[in-house]
N, C-alpha and C positions, 0 to 999 in steps of 0.2 A: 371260649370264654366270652367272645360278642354276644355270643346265642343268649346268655345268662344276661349280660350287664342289658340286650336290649327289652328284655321282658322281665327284669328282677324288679323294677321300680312301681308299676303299674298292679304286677300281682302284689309285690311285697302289702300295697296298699291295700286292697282288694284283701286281700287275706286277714291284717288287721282289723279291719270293719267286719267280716265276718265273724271274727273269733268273738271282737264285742257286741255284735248282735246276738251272739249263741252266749253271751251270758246274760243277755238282758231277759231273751225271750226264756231259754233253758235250764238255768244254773238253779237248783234248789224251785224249781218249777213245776206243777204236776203234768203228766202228760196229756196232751189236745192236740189243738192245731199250731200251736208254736212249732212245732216239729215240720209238718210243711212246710210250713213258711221260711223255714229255716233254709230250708231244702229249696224252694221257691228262688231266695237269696242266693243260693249258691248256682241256679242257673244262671240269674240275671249278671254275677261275679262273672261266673266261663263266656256268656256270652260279651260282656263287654271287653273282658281283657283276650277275648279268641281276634284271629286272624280276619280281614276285609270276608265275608260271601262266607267262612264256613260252617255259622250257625244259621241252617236252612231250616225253614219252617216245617217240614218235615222234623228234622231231628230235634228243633225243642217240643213238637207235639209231641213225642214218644216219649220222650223227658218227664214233659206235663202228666203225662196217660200212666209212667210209674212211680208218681205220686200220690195220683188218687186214693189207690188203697190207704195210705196212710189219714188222708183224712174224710175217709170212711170211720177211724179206729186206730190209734196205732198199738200196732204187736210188733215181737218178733218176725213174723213172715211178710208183714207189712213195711219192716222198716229193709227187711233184705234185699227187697223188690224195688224199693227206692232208692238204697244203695247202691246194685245193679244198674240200675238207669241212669243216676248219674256218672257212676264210673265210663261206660260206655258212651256216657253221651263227651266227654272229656274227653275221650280216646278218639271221637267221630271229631270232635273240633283240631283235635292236633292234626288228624290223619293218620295215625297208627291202628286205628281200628281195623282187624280184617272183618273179610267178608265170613257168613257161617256162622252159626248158635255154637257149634263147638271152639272155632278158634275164638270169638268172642268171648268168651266161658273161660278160656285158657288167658288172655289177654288181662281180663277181666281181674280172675285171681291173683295174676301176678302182682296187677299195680295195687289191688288189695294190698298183699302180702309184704311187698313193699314200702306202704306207704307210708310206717315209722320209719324209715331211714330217709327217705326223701329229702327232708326238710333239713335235719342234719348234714347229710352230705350238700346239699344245695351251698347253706352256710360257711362249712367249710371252704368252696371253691370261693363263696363270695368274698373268705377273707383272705384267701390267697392272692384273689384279686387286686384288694384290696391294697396289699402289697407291693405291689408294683407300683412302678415310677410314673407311666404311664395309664391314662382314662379314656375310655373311648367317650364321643359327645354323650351318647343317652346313659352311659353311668355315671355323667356328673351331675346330671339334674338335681341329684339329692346335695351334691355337692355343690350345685348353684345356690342354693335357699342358707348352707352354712353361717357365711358371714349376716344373713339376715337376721337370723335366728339366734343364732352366738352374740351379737354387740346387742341385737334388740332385747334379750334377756339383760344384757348389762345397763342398759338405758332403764330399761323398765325398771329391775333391783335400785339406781338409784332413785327415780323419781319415788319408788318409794320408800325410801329413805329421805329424801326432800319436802315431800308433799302426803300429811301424814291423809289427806283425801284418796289419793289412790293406796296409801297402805290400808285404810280400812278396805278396799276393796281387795285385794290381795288376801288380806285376813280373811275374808271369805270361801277363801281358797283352801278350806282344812283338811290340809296334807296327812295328819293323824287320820283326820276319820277316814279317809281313803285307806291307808293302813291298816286299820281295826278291820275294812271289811274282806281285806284278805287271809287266806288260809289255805292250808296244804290242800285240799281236798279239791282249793277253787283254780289253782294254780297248775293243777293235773288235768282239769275241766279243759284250761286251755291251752294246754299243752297237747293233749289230744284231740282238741279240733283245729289247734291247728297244723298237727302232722296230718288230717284227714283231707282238711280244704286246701294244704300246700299240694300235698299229691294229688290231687283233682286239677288243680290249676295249673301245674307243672306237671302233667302225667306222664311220666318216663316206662319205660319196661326193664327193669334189671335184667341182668344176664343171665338168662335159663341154664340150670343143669345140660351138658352134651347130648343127653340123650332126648330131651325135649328141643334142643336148638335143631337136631335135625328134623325134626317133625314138622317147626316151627318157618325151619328155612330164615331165619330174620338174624343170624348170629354174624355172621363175617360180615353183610351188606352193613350193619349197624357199624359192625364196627370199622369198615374203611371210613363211614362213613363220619363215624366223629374225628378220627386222623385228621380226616378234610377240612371238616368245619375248623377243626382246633387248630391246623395248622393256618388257614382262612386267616382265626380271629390274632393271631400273633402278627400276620401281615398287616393288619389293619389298627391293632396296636404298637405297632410302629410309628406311625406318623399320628398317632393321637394327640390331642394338647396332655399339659404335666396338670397337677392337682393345683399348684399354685396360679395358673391358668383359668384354672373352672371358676376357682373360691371368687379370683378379682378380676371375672370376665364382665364384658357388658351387659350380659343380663344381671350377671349376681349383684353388682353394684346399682342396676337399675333397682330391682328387688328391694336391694337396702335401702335406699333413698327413699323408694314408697312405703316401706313399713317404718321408718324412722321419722318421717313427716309427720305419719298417720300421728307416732306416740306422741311427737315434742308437740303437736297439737292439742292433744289431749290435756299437758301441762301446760299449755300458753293459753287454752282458753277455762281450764281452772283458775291459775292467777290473774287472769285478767276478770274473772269474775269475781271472785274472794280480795283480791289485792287490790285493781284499779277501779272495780264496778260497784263495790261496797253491798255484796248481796253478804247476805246472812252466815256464818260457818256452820257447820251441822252443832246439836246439843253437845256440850262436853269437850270444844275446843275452839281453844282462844285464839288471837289474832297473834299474840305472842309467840303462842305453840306451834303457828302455822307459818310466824317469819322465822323462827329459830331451828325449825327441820331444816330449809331448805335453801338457807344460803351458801353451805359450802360445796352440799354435795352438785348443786347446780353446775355449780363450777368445772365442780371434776368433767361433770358429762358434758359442758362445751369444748375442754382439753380433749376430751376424746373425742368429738365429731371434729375438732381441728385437726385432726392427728389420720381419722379417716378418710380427709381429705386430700391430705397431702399427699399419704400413701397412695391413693386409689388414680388422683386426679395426677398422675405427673406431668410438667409441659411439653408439649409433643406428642402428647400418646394419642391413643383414639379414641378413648373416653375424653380426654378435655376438647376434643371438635364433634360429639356430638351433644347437638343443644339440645334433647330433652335429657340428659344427664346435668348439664349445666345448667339449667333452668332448675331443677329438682335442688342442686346443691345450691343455687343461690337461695331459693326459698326456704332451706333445709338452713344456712347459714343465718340468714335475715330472723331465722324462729329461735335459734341461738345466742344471739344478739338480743332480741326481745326477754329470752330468760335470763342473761344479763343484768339488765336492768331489773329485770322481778328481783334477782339476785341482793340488787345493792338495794332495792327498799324495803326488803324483806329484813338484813342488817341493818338498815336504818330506822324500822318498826324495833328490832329488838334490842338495837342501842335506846331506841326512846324509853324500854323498859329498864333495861339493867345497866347501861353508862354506857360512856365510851373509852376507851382502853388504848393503850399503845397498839395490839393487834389487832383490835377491830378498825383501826388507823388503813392498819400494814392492808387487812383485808379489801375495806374499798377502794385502796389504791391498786392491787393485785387485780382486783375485778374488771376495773378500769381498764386494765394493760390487757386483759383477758379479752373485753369487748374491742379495744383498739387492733388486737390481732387477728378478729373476726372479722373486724373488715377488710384489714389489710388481702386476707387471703382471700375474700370476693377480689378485692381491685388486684392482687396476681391473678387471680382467671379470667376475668375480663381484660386484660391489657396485655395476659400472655407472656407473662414475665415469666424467669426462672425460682428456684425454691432461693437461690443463692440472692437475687432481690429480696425475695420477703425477708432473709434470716437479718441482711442487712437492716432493714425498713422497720424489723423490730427492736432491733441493739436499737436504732438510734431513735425510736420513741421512748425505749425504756430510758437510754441516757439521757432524755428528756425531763424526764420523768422525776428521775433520780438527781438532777440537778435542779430543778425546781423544788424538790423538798428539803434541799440543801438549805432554804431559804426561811424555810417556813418553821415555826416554833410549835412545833406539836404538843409539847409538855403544855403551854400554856393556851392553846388550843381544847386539851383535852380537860384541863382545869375546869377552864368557864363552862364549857358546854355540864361537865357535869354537876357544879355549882348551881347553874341557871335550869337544869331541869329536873331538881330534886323532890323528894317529896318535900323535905320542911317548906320547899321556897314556893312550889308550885301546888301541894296540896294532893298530887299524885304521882304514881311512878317509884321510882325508888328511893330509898334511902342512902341518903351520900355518905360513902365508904370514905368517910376521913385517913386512915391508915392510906390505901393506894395515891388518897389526894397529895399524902405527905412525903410519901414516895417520888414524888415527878419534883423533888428539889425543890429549888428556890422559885425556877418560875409558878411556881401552884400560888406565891405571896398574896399578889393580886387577884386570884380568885378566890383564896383566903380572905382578903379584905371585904371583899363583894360578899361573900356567906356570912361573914359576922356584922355587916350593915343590915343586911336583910332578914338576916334571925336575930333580932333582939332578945337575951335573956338564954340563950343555945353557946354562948361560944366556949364554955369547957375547955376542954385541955389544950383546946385550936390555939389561943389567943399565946401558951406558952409554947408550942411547937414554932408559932411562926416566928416569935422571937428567935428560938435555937435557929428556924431555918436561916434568917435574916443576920445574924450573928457569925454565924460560918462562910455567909457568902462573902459579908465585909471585908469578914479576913483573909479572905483568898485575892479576894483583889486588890487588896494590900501590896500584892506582889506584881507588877508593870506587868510579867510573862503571863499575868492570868486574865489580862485584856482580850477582850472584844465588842464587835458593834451591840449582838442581843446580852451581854451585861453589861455593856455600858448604859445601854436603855432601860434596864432593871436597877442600875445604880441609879439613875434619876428618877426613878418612880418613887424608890425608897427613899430620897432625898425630899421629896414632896409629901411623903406619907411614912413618916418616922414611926407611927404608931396606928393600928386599925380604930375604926371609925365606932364607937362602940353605943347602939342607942337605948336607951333605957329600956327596961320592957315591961308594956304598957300595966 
């Protein structure tokens, strides 16, 4: 099984590229010189994924030399002659080639005859592999790029969902019309080149009939000889690292940090182009549309690079002492932090449009706590602290947090502001949603007051809401047990302004 996982990764690749080069040049194609070329490509495949020294310049001349015929022409006897040569020339790089026109001929045929099942069986062993608890180093490679590719798909999906800029570019990406241009006929196409170019690049000899194995001589040698190897690769996959080892080893996390820099880049220097540099939006979207994507899903994706951190970077390990890992995460953290803050003017652009709310309250203060913990977790890696510091560090800025808005009157917070930047009052923006103003109770009175000074000739049903609201507070504080300091402070307001301010209009 070593044999497989050290050369699966290389050809696996090597075979992909082929299969879509033979549909670029091939597929619904007339015959010419795409056909060498094609053949061309499959030397240059054997020869890069062959062994140190054993593609000799001899043996790709020969290679070369059963080509030609085809692009002299290609026929049938032209394309046999080229299939020949490659085959052979595959069997010269493995070292299974014998010596002889006739054993060659016999060799020859077999891995032909073969070379639909190849591919299959290969598969097979590769998921049995797969299976196992144990990876030897070179069949994690595929398994190092996982976490790159896996969270960088989840970064990228949100950014575009945040930033409807890179979704136009995504929409570019029309996954239908890819669809449309498959079909049974094209999918058979590559299905048999690539059971052609697998057995070329893995070229094994099945087990000959008894009566050819003795002619053959190659039947018991072979087969002590994969006992060996196979018993080999069990020894070897013994002391292998486990899967959860490869996924969050130091390469793979280097990996992720460089592709995830790359993206949040991408996003930090769009908004800082569009948001803080005040360049132009593309035709067809507004400033609106472009803070209203991407406030929350921001969010999510700093929760998640906080989260990757934590995991990846534990205190003590060997990734938090080496510093081009911590270098990457600080700057990876610091680009975090910068989306942050796009975050909350982003909500602050679209509160400027549609008001501000109880949750869009909840939201900037969440954001806050959000970038508060992104630093936090720089200064635990830099000071080398445990996770059980940071979880502390956070309780007590939230409790912070949470007791400071103990203080604060958001009802009547969110009154004014959206009083003071309505359309009647400012001429743009939105129209004030009297019903939700009526909603935030008694404190909305005062902001109340303020919208019927400054719309003269608007105040509508306002002037008798604020009565009723004004009316039911009185009476509640009627009662001694319905004291406190913010109505006590709204009982003198109403004691100074028994009535709103009403100015005639003009």
């Amino acid at each position: 099984m070593t044999s497989l996982h050290a050369s699966l990764t290389p050809k696996a690749i090597a075979a992909l590229l082929l299969v879509a080069s033979a549909d670029f040049l091939l597929f619904g194609q007339p015959d010419g010189i795409a056909l060498p070329l094609f053949c061309g490509l499959i030397v240059v495949a054997l020869v890069a994924t062959a062994a140190r020294g054993a593609a000799r310049v001899r043996r790709v001349a020969l290679v070369l030399a059963a080509l030609l015929p085809m692009v002299e022409a290609v026929s049938p006897l032209s394309m046999t002659v080229a299939l020949f040569g490659l085959a052979a020339f595959a069997l010269s790089l493995s070292g299974r080639l014998q010596a002889g026109l006739a054993g060659m001929t016999k060799q020859v045929g077999a891995l032909l005859l073969g070379a639909p099942l190849r591919l299959p069986r290969d598969m097979m062993r590769a998921r049995k592999a797969a299976k196992r608890v144990r990876l030897s180093a070179r069949s994690g490679t595929i398994a190092v790029w996982t976490l790159s590719v896996a969270l960088g798909a989840v970064f990228l999906a949100l950014f575009g969902a945040a930033n409807p800029i890179i979704d136009r570019w995504l929409a570019l990406l029309d996954v239908w019309l890819l669809l449309d241009l498959l079909s049974i006929g094209r999918i058979v196409f590559w299905l048999v080149v690539a059971a052609l170019v697998w057995a070329l690049l893995r070229p094994r000899l099945p087990r000959l009939p008894r009566w050819l194995r003795r002619k053959a001589g190659a039947g018991t040698t072979d087969g002590k000889s994969a006992v060996t190897h196979g018993s080999a690769g069990e020894a070897e996959d013994a002391g292998a690292p486990t899967l959860r080892d490869v996924i969050f080893s130091e390469g793979a996390v280097l990996r992720a940090l460089v592709v995830f820099n790359a993206l949040f880049a991408v996003q930090t220097v769009l908004d800082a182009s569009y948001l803080w540099g005040g360049v132009a939006l593309p035709e067809g979207l507004t400033y609106a549309g472009y803070a209203h994507r991407g406030a929350y899903p921001l969010i999510v994706t700093a929760l998640l690079a906080a989260g990757f951190v934590l995991v990846t970077l534990r205190p003590g390990s060997a990734l938090s002492a080496n510093r081009l890992v911590r270098a990457l995460v600080y700057v990876w953290i610091a680009q975090n932090v910068v989306l942050v803050v796009s975050s909350i003017l982003r909500l602050d652009l679209y509160v400027g449009i549609y008001s501000l709310t109880y949750w869009r309250v909840a939201a900037f203060i969440w954001m806050g706590l959000v970038g508060a913990g992104l630093v936090l977790i720089m200064a635990r890696i830099a000071l080398h602290r445990s996770n059980e510091w940071l979880l502390g560090a956070n309780l007590a800025t939230l409790g912070a947090v949470l007791y400071a808005c103990c203080f604060i009157n958001f009802a009547t917070i969110i009154a004014n502001y959206n009083v003071m930047h309505n359309r009647e009052i400012t001429g743009e923006g939105y129209a004030l949603d009297q019903e939700y103003l009526r909603s935030l109770g008694p404190a909305a009175i005062p902001a109340m007051d303020l919208f019927l000074e400054r719309t003269p000739g608007m105040e509508g049903r306002m002037v008798m809401e604020r009565e009723i609201a004004k009316q039911d507070f009185l009476a509640r504080q009627q009662n001694w047990r319905a004291w406190g300091f913010r109505n006590w402070r709204l009982a003198r307001y109403l004691d100074k302004h028994p009535v709103p301010v009403l100015v005639p209009a003009p």
